[in-house]
C-alpha positions in Angstrom: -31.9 -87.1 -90.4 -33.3 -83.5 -90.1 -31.9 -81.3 -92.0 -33.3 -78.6 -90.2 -31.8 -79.0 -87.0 -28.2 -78.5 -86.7 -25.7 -80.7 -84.8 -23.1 -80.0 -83.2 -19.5 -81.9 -84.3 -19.4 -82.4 -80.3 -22.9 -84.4 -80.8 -22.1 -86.1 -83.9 -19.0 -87.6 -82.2 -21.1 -88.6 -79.1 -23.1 -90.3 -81.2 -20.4 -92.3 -83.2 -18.6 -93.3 -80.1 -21.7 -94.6 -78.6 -21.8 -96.9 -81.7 -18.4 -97.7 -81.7 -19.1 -98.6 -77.9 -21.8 -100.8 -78.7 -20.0 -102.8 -81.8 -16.8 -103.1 -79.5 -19.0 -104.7 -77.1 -19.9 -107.2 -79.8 -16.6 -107.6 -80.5 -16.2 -105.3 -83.3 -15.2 -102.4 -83.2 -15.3 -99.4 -86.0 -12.5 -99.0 -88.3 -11.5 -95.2 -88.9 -13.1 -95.6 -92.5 -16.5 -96.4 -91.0 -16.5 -94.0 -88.5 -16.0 -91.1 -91.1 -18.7 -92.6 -93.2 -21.0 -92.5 -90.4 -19.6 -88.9 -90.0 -20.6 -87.9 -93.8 -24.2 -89.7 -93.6 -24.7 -87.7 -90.5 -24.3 -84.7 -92.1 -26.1 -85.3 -95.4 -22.0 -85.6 -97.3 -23.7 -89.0 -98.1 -26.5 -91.4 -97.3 -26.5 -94.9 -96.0 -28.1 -96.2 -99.3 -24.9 -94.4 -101.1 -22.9 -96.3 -99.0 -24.6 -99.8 -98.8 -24.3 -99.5 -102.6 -20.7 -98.9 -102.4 -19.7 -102.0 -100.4 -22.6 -104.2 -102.3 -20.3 -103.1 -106.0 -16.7 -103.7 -104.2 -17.8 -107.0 -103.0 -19.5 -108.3 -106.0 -16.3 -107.0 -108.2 -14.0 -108.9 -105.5 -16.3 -112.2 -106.3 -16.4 -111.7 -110.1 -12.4 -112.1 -109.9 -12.4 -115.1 -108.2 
């Protein structure tokens, strides 16, 4: 994203509900927990490498207690 261009909340919405759209389409749709981490990546609270990381750790600790 560039940082030097603001958005506006209004746009950053738009643009999660377009994705939202596009998922439910597909058949899934975004949880409220996704949609706010699309929110923070949007505006630089986080980054989708952060995240990816995240779910990569919380799946591989679910499989190690198998």
């Amino acid at each position: 994203m560039n940082t030097n261009k603001k958005i506006s909340k209004k746009e950053i919405q738009e643009k999660i509900r377009k994705v939202d759209g596009a998922m439910a389409q597909e058949g899934m749709p975004l949880t409220d927990e996704i949609k706010q981490k699309l929110y923070d990546c949007i505006i630089g609270k986080s980054t989708t490498d952060i995240e990816r990381k995240k779910i990569v750790a919380k799946y591989l600790k679910a499989k190690d207690k198998k």
